[in-house]
N, C-alpha and C positions, 0 to 999 in steps of 0.2 A: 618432573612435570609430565602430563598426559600427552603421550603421541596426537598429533593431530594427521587425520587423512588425507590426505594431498588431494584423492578423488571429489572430495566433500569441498573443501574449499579452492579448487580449480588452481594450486599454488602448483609448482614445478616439484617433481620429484626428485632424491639423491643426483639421478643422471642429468637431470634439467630437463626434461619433457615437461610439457604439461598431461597428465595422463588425461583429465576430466574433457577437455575439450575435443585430445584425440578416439575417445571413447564414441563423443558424440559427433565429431567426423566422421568416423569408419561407421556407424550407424546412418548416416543420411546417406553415405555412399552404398549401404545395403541395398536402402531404400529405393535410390534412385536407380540401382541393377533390375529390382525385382520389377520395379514401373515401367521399365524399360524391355524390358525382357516380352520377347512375342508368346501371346498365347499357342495353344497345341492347334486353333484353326488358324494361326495364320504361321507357324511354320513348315519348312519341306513345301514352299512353293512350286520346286523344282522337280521333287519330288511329285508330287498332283501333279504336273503337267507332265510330266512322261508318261504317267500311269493312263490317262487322256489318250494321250498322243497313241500307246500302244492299243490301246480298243476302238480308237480309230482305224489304225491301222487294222490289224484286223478286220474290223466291218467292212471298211472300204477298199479290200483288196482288188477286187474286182475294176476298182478306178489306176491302179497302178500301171502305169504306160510300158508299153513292152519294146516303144520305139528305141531305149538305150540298153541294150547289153539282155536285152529280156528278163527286167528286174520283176516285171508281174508274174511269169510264169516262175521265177525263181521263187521268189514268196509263197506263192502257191504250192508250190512244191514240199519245203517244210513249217509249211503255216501253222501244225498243231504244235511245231516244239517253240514257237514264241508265247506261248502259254509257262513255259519257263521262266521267261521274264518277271511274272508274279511274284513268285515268292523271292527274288531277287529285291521289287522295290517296297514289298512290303516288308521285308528285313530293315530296308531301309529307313521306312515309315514310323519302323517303331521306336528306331533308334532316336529318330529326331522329335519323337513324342508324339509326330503330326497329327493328326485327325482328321486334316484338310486330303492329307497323300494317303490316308486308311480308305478313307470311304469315295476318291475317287477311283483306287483300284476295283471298285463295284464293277465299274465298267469294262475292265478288261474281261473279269470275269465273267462277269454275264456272257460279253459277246464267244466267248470262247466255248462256254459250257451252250450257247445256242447253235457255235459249229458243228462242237465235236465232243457234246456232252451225251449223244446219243450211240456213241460207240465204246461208252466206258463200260457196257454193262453186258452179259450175254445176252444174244436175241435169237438163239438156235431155237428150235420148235421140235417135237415130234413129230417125225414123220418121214414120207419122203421115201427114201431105198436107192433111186439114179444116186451116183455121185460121179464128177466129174473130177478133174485135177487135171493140173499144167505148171512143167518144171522149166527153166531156162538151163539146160543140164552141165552149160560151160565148155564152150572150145578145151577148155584147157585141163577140164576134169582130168584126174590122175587115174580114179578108176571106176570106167564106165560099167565095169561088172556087177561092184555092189550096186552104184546108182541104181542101174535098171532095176535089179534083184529087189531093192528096197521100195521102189515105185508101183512092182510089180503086187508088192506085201500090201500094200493100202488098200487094195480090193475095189480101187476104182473103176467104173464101168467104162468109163473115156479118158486114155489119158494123151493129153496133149503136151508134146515135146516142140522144145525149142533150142535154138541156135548149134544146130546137129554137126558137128566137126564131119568131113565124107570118112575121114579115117579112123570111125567112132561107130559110125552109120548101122553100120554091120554087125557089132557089138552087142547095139539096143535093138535090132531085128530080131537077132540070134535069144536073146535074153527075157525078152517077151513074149517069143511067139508063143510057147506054152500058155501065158494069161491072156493071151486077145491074140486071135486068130486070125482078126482083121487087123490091118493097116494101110496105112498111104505115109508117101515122104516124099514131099515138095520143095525140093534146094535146101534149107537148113532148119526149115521147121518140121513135123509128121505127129500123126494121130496116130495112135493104137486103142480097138475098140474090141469088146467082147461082141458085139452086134454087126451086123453087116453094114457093109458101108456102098451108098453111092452117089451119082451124080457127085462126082469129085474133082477136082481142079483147082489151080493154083489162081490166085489172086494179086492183081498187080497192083501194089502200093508203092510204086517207085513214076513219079509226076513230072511231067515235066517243067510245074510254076514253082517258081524260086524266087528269090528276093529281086527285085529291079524287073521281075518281068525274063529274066537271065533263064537260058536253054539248059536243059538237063547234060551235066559235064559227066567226064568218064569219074572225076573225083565224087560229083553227087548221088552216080551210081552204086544202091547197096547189092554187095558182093551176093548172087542166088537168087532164088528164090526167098521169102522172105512171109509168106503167106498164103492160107489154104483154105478150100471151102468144102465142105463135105456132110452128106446126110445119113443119118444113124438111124436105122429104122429101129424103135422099138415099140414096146407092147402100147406106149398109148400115142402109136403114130411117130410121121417121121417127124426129125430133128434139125435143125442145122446148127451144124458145129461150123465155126470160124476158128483159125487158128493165125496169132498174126506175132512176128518180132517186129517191132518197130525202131527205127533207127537211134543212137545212143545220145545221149543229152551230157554236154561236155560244159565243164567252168573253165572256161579260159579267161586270163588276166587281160587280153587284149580286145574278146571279143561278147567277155561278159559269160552268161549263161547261153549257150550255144547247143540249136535247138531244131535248125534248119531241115535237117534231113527230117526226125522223130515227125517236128509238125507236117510236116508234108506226108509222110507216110497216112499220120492220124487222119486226116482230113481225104485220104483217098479210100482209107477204110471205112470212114463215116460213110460214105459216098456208096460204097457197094452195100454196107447194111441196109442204106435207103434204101434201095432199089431190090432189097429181099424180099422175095415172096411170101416166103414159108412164116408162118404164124408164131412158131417156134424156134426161136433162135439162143445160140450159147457163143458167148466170145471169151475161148481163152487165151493167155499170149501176156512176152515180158511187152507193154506197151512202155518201156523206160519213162514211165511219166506218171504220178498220182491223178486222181481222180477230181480233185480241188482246180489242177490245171484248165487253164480256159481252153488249151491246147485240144483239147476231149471232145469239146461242146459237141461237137459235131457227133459224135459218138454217147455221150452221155445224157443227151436230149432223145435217144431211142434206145438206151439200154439201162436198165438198173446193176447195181454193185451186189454181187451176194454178201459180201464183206460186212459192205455199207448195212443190209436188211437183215441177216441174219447170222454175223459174227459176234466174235465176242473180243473186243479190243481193237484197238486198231490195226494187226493183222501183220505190220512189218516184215519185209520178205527181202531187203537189201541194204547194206551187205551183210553176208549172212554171220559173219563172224560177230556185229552187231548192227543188227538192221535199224534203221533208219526213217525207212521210205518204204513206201509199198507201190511196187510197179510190178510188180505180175499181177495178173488182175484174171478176176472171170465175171462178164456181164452176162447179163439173162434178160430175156423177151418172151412174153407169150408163157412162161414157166416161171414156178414159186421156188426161190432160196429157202430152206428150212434150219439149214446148218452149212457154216462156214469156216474153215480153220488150215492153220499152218501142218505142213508133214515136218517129220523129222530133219534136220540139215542129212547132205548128202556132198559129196566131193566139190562141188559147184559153192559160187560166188550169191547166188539164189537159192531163198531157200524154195520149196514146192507150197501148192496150195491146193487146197481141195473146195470144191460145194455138193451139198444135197439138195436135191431139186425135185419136186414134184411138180404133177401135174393136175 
């Protein structure tokens, strides 16, 4: 006799299944996965709303309250590496097929490339011939010889030094004086210029306003001198150089991003650039603080970034084995940035920085 198909006539097989029925089980049960199953816009909800949340953030850093632990100036500090976060949830976007989590990463991006999309590219110019440069040379530098020697090779017309060890002092006197004839050294900071230098003096950035309203303590006292004012006469008139260290911005687990001294310092040097006459002004100096920092304003509301107008990248200068952050800084007043750029590392925690400047 003819085999009959068990599928065909829905009868149990050898085993005792019935296969025909379980056939068309496991098939509604496809069915009812695939019905069930979220399209690519409604999955990675979570996904979309971080993506959100991060381009918020970013926009609206500015609103971030600095009353606990100085979580706004800490943001601001390294605000362009949250732009890492991108491809982070966009890895994730793809994974979950989203389209809702693709396309609200838009917004990170956007906001990120209207921060800090104008320093991906070179903005150096021809031109120019002044170059200035300012190193934070390190207490602790091993050897102050080559440093100078190396500072000295950059063919900078002003170079401003910072956080000067006194038993170092003598070293970069000695080592320089051949490239710049002039100099000043004010406690731990000093200029060396090929131009003459006058009207010179040190600048007090150590204040007495502190948090509560609290009296300037022997602990809030920064060690020196810490800051200098001086004018470079050159061929197209005088200049004023500022030269400032500003106090160190510590993470402490108890008290947050810890910021006390640096803002105070900023906010008294804001105060003397106010009050500058000269048309022409150069601020160089480790200000331990980016330029995004609100900490600045007071400063950054009268000075332009040569960095910011006429570098090429974002310029990172700490720490120098891999930089991070840029807090050496050089602002400019009254004078065009044409080119902006890093010098070589050199014994120091900092790496140096130089700008061209014309007039």
């Amino acid at each position: 006799m003819a085999r009959v198909d068990s599928a065909e006539t829905g009868q149990d097989d050898a085993d005792g299944r019935d296969t025909g029925s379980g056939t068309w089980r496991a098939a509604v049960r496809r069915a009812v996965r695939a019905a069930s199953r979220p399209g690519p816009w409604k999955r990675g909800p979570v996904l979309a709303a971080l993506a959100l949340l991060l381009g918020l953030f970013m926009l609206l850093h500015a609103e971030i309250p600095n009353r606990i632990g100085n979580l706004g100036s800490l943001a601001e500090t390294f605000l362009p590496w949250f732009g890492l976060f991108v491809p982070v949830l966009l890895a994730g976007a793809l994974w979950r097929r989203s389209a809702s989590a693709t396309v609200a990463l838009l917004v990170p991006v956007l906001v990120w490339l209207n921060l800090f999309g104008g320093l991906l590219g070179d903005k150096s110019r021809p031109g120019g011939g002044f170059v200035v440069a300012s190193h934070n040379v390190g207490a602790g530098n091993p050897d102050p010889v080559r440093t100078a020697r190396d500072l000295a090779a950059s063919g900078a017309n002003v170079l401003a030094l910072e956080e000067l060890p006194q038993e170092a002092t003598a070293t970069y006197e000695k080592e320089l004086a051949r490239a710049y004839p002039h100099h000043t050294v004010q406690g731990t900071v000093g200029l060396w210029s090929k131009l003459p230098l006058s009207d010179t003096r040190p600048v007090d950035i150590q204040t007495d306003a502190g948090p509560l309203g609290a009296a300037k303590s022997a602990e809030a006292k920064m060690p020196g001198n810490r800051a200098l004012r001086t004018t470079v006469a050159t061929d197209h008139g005088p200049l004023a150089v500022y030269v400032a260290h500003l106090g160190s911005a510590r993470v402490n687990p108890r008290a947050g991003f810890w910021t006390a001294h640096r803002d105070r310092n900023a906010k008294a040097l804001g105060q003397a650039i106010a009050t500058e006459r000269s048309e022409r002004v150069v601020l160089l100096g480790d200000l331990n603080g980016t330029m995004d920092d609100r900490a600045f304003d007071g400063i950054t509301s009268r000075m332009r970034s040569a960095q910011e107008e006429a570098g090429d990248g974002f310029g990172f200068t700490w720490p120098a084995a891999f930089p991070m952050v840029r807090i050496d800084q050089i602002l400019v007043r009254g004078v065009q940035p044409r080119a902006a750029w890093i010098l070589p590392a050199t014994g120091s925690d900092h790496l140096p920085v130089a700008a061209e400047i014309t007039w």
